[in-house]
C-alpha positions, 0 to 999 in steps of 0.5 A, spaced: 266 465 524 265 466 531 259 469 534 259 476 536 259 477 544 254 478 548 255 484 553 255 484 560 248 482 564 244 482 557 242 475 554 241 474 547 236 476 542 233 473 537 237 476 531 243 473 536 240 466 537 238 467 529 246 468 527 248 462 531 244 457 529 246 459 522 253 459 525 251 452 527 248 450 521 255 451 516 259 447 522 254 441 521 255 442 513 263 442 513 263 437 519 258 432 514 263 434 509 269 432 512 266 426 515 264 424 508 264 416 511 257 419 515 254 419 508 257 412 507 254 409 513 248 412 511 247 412 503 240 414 505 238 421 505 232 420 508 236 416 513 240 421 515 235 427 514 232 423 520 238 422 523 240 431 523 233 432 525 233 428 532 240 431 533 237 438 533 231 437 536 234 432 542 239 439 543 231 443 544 231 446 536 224 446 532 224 445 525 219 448 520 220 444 514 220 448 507 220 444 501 223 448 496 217 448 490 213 450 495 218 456 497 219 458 490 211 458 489 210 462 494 215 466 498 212 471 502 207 467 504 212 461 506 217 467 510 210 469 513 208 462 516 215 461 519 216 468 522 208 467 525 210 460 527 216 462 531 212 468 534 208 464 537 213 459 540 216 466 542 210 468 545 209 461 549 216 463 553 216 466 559 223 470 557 223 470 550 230 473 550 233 467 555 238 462 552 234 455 553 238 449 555 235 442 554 235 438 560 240 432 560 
């Protein structure tokens, strides 16, 4: 998938910064499977559960964990803690809308 344009003098949104990250996110899982021998080198997934989340959080990504029983006992409320707890790192921006870098 490619992601959709960004017209002239705007910056992306939420919803565009959403779809790239979910455009990201397949890429990481086609990229795992495709370098199966990652797994080999690292057979432990806790391992590689670390690994995935230093990479992303080196790239400026935040990770809200959802454990899956937690999630199917109580959806609404697991999706309320997620939109609130992005709401208040959105509201702690000076632009919401901007496209963050992370500094090299």
């Amino acid at each position: 998938r490619s992601l959709p344009p960004i017209p002239a003098g705007q910056s992306p949104g939420g919803a565009w910064l959403l779809f790239a990250y979910l455009v990201y996110a397949e890429r990481l899982a086609e990229l795992y499977e495709e370098h199966h021998r990652i797994l080999e080198q690292a057979a432990d997934p806790i391992e590689w559960e670390v690994f995935r989340t230093a990479v992303l959080q080196s790239q400026g990504w935040e990770i809200a964990r959802v454990w899956t029983p937690h999630f199917f006992r109580d959806r609404s409320g697991v999706t309320t803690g997620i939109i609130k707890q992005s709401q208040a790192m959105l509201a702690q921006e000076d632009d919401p809308d901007s496209i963050r870098t992370v500094p090299q």
